[in-house]
C-alpha positions in Angstrom: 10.8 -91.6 8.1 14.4 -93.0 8.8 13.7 -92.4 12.2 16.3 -89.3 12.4 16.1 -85.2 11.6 19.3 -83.4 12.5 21.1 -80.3 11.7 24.1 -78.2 12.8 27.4 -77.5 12.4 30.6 -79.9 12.5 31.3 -81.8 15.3 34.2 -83.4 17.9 34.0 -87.2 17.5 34.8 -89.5 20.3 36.1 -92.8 18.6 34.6 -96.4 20.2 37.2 -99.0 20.7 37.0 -101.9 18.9 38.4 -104.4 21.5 35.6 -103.9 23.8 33.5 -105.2 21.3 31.6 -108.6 22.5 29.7 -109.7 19.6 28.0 -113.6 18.9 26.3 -115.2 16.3 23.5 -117.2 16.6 22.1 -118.4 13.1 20.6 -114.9 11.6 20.9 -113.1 14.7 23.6 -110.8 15.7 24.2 -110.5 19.1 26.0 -107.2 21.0 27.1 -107.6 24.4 26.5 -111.1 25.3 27.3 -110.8 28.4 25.3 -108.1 29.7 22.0 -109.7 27.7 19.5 -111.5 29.9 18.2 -115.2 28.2 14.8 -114.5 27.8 16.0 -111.6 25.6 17.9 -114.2 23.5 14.9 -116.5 24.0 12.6 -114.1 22.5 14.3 -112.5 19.9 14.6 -116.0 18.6 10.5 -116.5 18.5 10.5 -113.3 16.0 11.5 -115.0 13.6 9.2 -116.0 10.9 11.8 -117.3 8.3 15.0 -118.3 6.7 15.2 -114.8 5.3 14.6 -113.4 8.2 17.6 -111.6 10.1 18.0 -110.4 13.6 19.9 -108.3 16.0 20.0 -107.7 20.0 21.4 -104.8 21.2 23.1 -104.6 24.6 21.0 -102.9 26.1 18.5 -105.5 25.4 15.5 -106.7 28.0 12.7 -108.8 27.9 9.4 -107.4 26.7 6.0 -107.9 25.2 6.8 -110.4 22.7 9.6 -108.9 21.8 12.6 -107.9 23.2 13.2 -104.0 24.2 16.7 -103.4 22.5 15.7 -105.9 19.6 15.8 -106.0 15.4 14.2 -107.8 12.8 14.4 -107.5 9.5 11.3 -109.1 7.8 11.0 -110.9 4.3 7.5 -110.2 3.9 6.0 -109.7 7.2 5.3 -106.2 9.8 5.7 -106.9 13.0 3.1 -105.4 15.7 4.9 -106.9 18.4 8.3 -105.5 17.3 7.0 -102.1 16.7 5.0 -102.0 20.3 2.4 -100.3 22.2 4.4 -97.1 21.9 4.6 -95.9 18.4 6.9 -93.9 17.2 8.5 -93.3 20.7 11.9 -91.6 20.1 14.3 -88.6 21.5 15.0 -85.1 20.5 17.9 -83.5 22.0 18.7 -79.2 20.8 22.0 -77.3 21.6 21.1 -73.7 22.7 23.8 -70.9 22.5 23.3 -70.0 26.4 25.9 -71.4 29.2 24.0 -73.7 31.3 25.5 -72.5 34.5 24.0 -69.1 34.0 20.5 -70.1 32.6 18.9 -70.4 36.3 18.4 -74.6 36.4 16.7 -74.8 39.2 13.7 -72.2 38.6 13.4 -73.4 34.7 12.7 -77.2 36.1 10.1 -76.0 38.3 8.5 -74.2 35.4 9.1 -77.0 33.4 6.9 -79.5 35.7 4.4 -76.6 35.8 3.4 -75.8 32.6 4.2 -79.2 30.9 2.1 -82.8 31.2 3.5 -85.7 33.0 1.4 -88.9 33.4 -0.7 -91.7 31.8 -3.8 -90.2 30.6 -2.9 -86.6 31.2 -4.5 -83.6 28.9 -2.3 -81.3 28.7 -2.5 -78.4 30.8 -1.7 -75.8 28.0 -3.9 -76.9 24.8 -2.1 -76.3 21.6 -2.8 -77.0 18.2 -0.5 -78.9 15.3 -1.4 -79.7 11.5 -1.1 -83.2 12.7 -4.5 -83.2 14.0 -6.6 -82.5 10.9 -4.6 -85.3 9.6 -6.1 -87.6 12.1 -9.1 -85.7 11.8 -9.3 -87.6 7.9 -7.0 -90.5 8.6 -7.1 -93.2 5.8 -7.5 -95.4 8.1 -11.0 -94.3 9.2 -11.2 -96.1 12.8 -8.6 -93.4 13.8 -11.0 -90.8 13.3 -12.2 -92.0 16.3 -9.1 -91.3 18.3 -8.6 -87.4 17.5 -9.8 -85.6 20.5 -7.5 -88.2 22.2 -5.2 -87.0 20.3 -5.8 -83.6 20.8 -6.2 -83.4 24.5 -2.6 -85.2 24.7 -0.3 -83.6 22.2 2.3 -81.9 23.6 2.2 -84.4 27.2 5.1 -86.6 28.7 4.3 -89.7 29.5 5.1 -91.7 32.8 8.1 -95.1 33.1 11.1 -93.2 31.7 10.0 -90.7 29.5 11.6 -87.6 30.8 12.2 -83.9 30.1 16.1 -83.1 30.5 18.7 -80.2 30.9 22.1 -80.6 30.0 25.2 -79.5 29.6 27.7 -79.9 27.4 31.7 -80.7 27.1 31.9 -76.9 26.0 29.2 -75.8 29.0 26.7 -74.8 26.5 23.0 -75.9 27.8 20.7 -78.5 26.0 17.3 -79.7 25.9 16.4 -83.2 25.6 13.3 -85.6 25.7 12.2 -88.9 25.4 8.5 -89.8 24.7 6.3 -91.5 22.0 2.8 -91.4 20.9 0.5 -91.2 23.7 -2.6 -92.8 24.7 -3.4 -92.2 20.2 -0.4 -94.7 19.8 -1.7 -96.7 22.5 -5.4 -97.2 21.2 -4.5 -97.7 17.7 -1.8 -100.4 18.9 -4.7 -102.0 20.5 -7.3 -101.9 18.2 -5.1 -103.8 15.7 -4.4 -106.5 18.1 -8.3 -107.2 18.5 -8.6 -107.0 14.2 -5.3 -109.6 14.7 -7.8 -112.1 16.5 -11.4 -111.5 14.1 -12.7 -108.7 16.6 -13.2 -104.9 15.7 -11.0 -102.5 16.2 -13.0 -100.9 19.1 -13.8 -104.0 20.6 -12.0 -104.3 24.2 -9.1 -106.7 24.0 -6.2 -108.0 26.2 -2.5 -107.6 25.2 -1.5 -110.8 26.2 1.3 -112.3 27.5 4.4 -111.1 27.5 5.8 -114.3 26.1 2.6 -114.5 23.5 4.2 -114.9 19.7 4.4 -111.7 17.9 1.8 -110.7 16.3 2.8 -110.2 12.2 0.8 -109.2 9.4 1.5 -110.4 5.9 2.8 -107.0 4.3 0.4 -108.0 1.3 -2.5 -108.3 3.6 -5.4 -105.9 3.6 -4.1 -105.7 7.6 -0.9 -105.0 6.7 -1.8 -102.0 4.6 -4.0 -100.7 7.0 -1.5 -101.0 9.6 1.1 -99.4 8.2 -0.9 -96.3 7.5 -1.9 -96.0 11.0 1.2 -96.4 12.6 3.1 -93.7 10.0 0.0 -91.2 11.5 1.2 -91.8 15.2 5.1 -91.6 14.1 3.6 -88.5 13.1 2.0 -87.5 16.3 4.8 -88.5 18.0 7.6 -86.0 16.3 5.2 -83.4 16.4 4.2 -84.2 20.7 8.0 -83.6 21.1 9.1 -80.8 19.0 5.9 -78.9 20.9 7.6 -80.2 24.2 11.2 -78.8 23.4 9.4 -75.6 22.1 8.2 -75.0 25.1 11.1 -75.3 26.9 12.8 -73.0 24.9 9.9 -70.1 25.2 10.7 -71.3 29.5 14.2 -70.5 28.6 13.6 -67.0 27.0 13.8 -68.5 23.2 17.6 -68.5 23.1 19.3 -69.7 19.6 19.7 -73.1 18.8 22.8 -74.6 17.2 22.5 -78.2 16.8 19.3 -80.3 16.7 18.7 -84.5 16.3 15.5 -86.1 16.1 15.4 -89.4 16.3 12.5 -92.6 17.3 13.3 -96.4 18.1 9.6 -98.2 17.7 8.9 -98.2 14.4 9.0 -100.3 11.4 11.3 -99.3 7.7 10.9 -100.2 4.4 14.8 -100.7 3.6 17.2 -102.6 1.5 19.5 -105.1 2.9 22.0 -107.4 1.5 20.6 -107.1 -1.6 17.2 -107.5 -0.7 14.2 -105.1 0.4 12.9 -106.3 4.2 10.5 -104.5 6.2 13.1 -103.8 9.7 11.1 -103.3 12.8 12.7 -101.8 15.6 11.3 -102.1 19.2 13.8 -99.8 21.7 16.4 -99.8 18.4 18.7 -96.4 17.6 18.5 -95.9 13.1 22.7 -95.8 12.6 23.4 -95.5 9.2 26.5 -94.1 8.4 26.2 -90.7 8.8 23.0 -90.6 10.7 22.9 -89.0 13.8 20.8 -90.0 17.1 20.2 -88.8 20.8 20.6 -91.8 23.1 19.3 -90.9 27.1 20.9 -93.2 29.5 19.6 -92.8 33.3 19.3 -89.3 35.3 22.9 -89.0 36.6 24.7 -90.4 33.8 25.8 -89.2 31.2 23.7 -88.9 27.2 25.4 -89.3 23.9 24.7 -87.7 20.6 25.7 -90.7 18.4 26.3 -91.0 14.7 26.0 -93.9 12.7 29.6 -95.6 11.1 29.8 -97.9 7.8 31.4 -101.2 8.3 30.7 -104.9 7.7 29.6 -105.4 11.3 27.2 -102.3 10.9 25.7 -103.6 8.1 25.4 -107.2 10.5 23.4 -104.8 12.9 20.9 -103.8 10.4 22.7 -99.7 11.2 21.0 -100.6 14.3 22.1 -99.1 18.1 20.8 -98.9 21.3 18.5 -96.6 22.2 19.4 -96.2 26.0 21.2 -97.7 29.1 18.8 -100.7 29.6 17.0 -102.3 32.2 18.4 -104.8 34.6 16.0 -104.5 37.5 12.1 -104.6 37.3 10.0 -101.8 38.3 8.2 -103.9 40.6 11.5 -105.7 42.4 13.3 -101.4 42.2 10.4 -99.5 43.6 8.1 -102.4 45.8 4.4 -103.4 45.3 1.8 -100.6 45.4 -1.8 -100.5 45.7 -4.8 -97.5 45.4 -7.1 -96.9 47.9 -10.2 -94.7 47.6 -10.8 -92.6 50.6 -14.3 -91.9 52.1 -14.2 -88.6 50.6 -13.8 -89.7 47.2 -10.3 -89.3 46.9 -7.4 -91.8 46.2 -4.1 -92.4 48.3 -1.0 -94.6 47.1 -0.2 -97.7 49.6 2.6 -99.0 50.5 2.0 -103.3 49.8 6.3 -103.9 50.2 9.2 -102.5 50.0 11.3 -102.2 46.5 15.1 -102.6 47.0 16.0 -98.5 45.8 16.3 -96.5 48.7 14.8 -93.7 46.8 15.3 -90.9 49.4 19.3 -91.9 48.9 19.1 -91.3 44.7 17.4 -88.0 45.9 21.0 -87.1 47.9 22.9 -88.1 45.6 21.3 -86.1 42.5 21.2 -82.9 44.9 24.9 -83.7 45.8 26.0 -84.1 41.7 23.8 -80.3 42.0 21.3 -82.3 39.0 17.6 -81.0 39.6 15.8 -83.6 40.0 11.6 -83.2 39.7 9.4 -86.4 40.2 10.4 -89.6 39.1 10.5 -92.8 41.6 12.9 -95.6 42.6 11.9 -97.9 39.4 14.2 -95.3 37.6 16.9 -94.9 40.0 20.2 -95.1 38.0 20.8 -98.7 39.5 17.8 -100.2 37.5 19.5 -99.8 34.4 23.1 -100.9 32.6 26.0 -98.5 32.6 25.3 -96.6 29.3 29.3 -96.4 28.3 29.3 -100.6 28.8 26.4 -100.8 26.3 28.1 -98.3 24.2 31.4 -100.1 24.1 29.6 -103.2 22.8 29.0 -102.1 20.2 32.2 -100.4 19.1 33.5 -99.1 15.9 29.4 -99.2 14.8 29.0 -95.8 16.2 30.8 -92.5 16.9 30.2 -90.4 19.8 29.9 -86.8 18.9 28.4 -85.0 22.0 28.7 -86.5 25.7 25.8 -84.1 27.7 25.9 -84.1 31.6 22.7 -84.1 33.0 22.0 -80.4 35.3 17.8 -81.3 35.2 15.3 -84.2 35.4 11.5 -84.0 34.9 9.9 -87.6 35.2 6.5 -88.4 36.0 6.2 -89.2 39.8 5.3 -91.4 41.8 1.6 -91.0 42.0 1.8 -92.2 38.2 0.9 -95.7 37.5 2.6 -97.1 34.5 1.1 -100.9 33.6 3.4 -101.0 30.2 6.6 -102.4 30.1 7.9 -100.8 26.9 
């Protein structure tokens, strides 16, 4: 699994310029867009490595996260990274070009169909049960403590998510619509993320652990470790999982759509790990938030809900092969959720029930974003001020960064957003 499925016909390319590349070195790491990079990005990327051998890259759209950076590559001598991979296996975008105008396809009524007939939330069955080979997979999964997992799995196929994870409309240069969405393994990628940190300290795989900080070393396995083995097998089930959660998603958004033709299609994740070659030698490449760009190799990169998406392909050069054919995989976060959206608290009511309270204030005025996505005529349905636009990086900054490394083939304009709302706690940061 490259990380990428795509096919359709040629395409209009939109060259990057190489002068607005800002690229540093840093012993074995190759850093894009300095200047937009926080320095406990840099600090942590630095911590993953394990050896001389070892060779990283920070994208620009880089941010901290749980001991590792979001935005961050390593290529490995002999060592998987949990950490680098993250809670969220697998979790990736696919992006389809329908042969229907978007102006005419009724936006506002398909987004309301949209939120009701498809899953949003941490936790949340899905509404509309449906079935997928990949289950009697986990059903007899190799590695046996997944068994465990499948009517986890079940319940959840074919569900959204919370954070940023989003169900999109958009339309293209040439006004055609698309569908696009972003999402990863679900509470099966979750569980089995966990239960190998607890095996990582002596413990059981169902024994109840904490993640631990979010400056805690990464967590590597030895890829000649019983562990290691084990590991990768279980993560390859949730990649798994996690193509078929969103191919079910964008199905059903094209049965909401009246099942018009589709013309292009790119399938693409950003937290998983490769067996690939590089430089002459074979490394095991984790990538945690991290776009696959090999040359030819296309990928759908979201950016926030009133900018602007990119279908990217991948472009052969010596810098490329620096960045591992590594890109960003969206616009990148500059403001916390907790600093964007305020401190929130549940309360349980006498009757049983649960309210959301207000502890302070964030610094999005959310009610404004609201205005402004009505005024740009983009449906908006759920979401909440910790993804308002101005939490995250320009996506054409963290694009330019990166330069002649990539080729822009499709810029979409966003006409719908479904996000979970606020009601939806999210404690993960990646």
């Amino acid at each position: 699994m490259k990380g990428e499925e795509v096919k359709g016909e040629e395409v209009k390319v939109e060259e990057m310029k190489g002068e607005e590349m800002k690229v540093e070195k840093i012993g074995n790491i190759t850093i894009f867009g300095r200047d937009l990079i926080d320095e406990n990005s840099i600090r942590q990327i630095k911590n993953c490595i394990s050896s001389e051998k070892d060779i990283a890259v920070l994208n620009a759209d880089a941010h901290y996260g749980y001991g590792h950076p979001i935005g961050g590559a390593v290529a490995y001598h002999n060592m998987i990274s949990l950490s680098g991979v993250g809670f969220d296996i697998a979790c990736g975008n696919y992006a389809v070009r329908t042969d229907i105008p978007a102006r005419s396809a009724g936006i506002a009524k398909v987004m309301d169909e949209i939120v009701r007939r498809i899953s949003f939330g941490i936790g949340r069955p899905n509404n509309e049960p449906v079935d997928h080979p990949v289950l009697e997979k986990i059903n007899r999964a190799e590695f046996t403590p997944q068994r465990q997992l499948a009517g986890l799995a079940k319940e959840q196929l074919g569900t959204v998510g919370s954070g940023n994870h989003f169900v999109d409309l958009f339309e293209d240069d040439d006004g055609f619509l698309w569908v696009g969405v972003h999402f990863g393994s679900r509470g099966f990628g979750h569980r089995t993320t966990m239960g190998f940190i607890a095996m990582s300290r002596g413990n059981s795989f169902n024994e109840k652990v904490r993640e631990g900080s979010m400056d805690a070393p990464p967590i590597l396995f030895d890829q000649d470790s019983e562990i290691a083995r084990s590991y990768i097998e279980a993560m390859n089930l949730a990649g798994e999982y996690a193509y078929a959660g969103r191919e079910l998603v964008v199905k059903k958004v094209l049965e909401i759509l009246g099942n018009p033709g589709v013309t292009f299609e790119v399938h693409n994740n950003h937290n998983f790990a490769w067996k690939e070659e590089h430089f002459g030698e074979q490394y095991w490449v984790v990538r945690k938030g991290c776009t696959p760009a090999f040359p030819g190799q296309r990928g759908f990169i979201g950016s926030t809900m009133s900018d602007d998406s990119v279908i990217i392909e991948g472009v052969d050069s010596e810098l490329s092969r620096q960045a591992l054919y590594t890109t960003v995989h969206g616009a990148g976060r500059v403001m916390s959720r907790t600093k964007s959206a305020g401190k929130r608290r549940w309360i349980k009511n006498r009757d049983g029930t649960r309210r959301l309270s207000i502890v302070s204030k964030g610094l999005v005025d959310f009610d404004e974003v609201k205005k402004k996505m009505k005024r740009n005529k983009i449906e908006l349905r759920g979401a909440d001020a910790d993804e308002a636009p101005e939490c995250y990086k320009k996506l054409d900054e963290v694009l330019k960064a990166h330069g002649e490394t990539i080729k822009i083939l499709f810029r979409l304009h966003p006409v719908g957003v479904a996000m979970a709302g606020p009601e939806i706690q999210d404690p993960y940061k990646d």
